[in-house]
N, C-alpha and C positions, 0 to 999 in steps of 0.2 A: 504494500500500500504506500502511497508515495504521501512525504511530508504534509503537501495542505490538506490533504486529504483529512491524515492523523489529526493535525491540530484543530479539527471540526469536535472532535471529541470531546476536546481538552474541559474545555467548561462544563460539558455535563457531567465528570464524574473526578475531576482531580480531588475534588472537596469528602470525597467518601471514604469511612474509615479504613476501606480496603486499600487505599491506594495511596493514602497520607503516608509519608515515611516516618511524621512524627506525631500521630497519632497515639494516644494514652493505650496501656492492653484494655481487653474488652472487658465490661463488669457485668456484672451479674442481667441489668437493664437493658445492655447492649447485643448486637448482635456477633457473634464471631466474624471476625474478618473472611474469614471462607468464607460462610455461608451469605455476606455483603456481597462479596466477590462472584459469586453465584447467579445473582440478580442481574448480574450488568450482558447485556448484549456481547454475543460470543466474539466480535470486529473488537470493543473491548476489553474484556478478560483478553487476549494475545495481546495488545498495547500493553496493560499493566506487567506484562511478563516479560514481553522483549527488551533487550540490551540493544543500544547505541553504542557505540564507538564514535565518539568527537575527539575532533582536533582543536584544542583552547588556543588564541593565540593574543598574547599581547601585542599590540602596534603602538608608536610613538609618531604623531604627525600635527601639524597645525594648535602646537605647542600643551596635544593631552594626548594619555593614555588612553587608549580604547581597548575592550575584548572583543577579540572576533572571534566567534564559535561557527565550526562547520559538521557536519555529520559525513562523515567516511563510508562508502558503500561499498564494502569487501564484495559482495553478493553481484555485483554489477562486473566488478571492474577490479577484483581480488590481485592480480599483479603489481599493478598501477599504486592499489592502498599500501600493498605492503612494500613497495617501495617506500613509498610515502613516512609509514611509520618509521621503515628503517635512516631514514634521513634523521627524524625526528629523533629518535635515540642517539640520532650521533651528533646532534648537536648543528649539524647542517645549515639551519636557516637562522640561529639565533645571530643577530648582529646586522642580517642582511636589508637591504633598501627593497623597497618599489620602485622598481628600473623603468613604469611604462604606466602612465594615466591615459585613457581616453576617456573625454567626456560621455557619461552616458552609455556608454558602450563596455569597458576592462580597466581592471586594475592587474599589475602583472607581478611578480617579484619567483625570487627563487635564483637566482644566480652570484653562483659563491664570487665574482669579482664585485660584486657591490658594496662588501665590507670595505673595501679598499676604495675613499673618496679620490684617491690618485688615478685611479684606472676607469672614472666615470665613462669616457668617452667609448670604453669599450663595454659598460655592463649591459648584458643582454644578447652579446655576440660572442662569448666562449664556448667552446667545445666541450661539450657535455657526451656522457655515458648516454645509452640511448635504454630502451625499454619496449617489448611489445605494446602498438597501440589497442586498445581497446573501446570499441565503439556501440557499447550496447545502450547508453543512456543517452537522450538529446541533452540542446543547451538549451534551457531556461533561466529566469533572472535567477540570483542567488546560486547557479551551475561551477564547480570549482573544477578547474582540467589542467593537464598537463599540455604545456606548449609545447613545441617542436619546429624542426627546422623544413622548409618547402618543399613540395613534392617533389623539385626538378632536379634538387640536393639528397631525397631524402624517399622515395617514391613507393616505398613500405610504409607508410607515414608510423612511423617508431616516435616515440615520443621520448624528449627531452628526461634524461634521470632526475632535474632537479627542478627547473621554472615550470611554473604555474601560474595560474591567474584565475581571478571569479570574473564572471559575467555580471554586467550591472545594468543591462541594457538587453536587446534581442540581438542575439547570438545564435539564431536556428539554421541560417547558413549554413553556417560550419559544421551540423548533424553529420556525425557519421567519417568526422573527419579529423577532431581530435578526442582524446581521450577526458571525458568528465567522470569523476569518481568521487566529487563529494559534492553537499548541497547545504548551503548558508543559511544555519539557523538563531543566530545571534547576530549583529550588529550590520545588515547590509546597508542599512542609510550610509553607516561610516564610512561603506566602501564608495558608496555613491558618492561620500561628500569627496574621497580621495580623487575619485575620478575624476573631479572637477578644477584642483586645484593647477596651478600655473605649469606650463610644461616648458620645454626646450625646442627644437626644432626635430629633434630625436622622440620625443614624448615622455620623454625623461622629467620628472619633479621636479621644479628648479629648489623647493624646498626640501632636504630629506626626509624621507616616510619608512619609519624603519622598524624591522620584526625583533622585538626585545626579547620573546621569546616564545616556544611553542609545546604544548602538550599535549597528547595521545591520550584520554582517557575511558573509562566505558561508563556509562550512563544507565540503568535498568528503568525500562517503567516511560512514560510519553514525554516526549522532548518537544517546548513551545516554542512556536518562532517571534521572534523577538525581533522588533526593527535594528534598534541600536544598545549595545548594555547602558546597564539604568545608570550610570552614573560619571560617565568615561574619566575616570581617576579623584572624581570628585562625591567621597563617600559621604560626606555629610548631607546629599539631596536625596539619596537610596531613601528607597521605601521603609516605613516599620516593617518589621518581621513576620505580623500578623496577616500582612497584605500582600507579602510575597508568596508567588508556589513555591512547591516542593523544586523544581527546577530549578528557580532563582538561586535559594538556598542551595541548589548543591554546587552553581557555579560559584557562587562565593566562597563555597569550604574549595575549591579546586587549587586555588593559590594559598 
């Protein structure tokens, strides 16, 4: 079942003792959480059961922290992820810029010369390890994929081992053409607002937009999409507790 689909749910039953994470045990007056669990529509019951795998991602840009949260679709595009992840573990992207804004359209990043503000002229255009592409998902807004280098260079369209970029615009052109393997459930306005900002003649940020760091975690139970995180490094506007979901809360224990 595909994300928006999921988040149609969300409000009719995140609130029920079955599915609270922190929910009191049952008492005597209450109903056991099974048999809560029981009641709810069977599209349901597998929502509260299933595990995500997100990728949390700090960014520094236009002078705040943001989190970007994405959901990884092993099930899709399993090579692609697990490259992915393995980046992730090695430390890969932490430090790395946004090499590529287009308005409305991508934000791009993933390429290990961007740490290096000396080799600006060339980030974006190193020779990378390549990867079977994989092309079972389209692009849609919020669509995260693996770049790669031109058919006429590249005519297996293999995808880059390391740049990526989310779609922040319509991207269906490209169906079937690069590899998408994850889908933007936390902060897409942000990425929106990246794609906006000033470029180069290259499409390069003339401001740097940089990945501070990234993690890999697993999520059980329905994940909400969120335009932008609530508070982008400014915790004193966050919600009370009481009026956060269970999501929220668990992005917040993430760091």
């Amino acid at each position: 079942m595909k994300l928006s689909f999921r988040c149609l749910f969300l409000a009719t039953f995140l609130a029920l003792p079955a599915v609270h994470a922190e929910q009191p045990a049952a008492t005597a007056s209450s109903k056991p959480a099974a048999a809560v669990k029981k009641q709810l529509p069977a599209e349901a019951q597998n929502l509260v059961e299933e595990s995500h795998k997100l990728a949390v991602m700090k960014v520094v840009f236009g002078g705040e922290e943001r989190q970007i949260v994405f959901e990884l679709l092993p099930n899709d595009a399993p090579v692609t992820v697990q490259n992915f992840v393995d980046n992730v573990n090695k430390g890969t992207y932490n430090g790395q810029a946004f090499h590529r804004a287009v308005d409305g359209y991508l934000v791009q990043t993933g390429d290990p010369t961007s740490k290096d503000k000396d080799q600006r002229d060339q980030w974006g255009l190193g020779e990378e390890y390549t990867i079977p592409g994989e092309f079972k998902l389209p692009h849609t807004v919020g669509s995260v994929a693996m770049a790669r280098r031109s058919d006429k260079v590249n005519p297996n369209r293999k995808s880059n081992g390391t740049q990526f970029y989310f779609a922040v615009g319509d991207m269906s052109s490209l169906n079937g053409q690069y590899s998408v393997f994850g889908k933007v459930v936390v902060g897409l306005d942000d990425l929106k607002e990246l794609s906006k900002v000033a470029t180069d003649s290259n499409d390069c940020p003339l401001e740097r937009a940089e990945i501070k760091s990234i993690k890999v975690v697993d999520q059980k139970g329905p994940v909400v999409a969120m335009a932008s995180s609530s508070a982008k490094g400014k915790r004193g506007k966050t919600k009370p507790d009481s009026l956060k979901s269970p999501f929220e809360k668990f992005l917040e224990r993430v760091w």
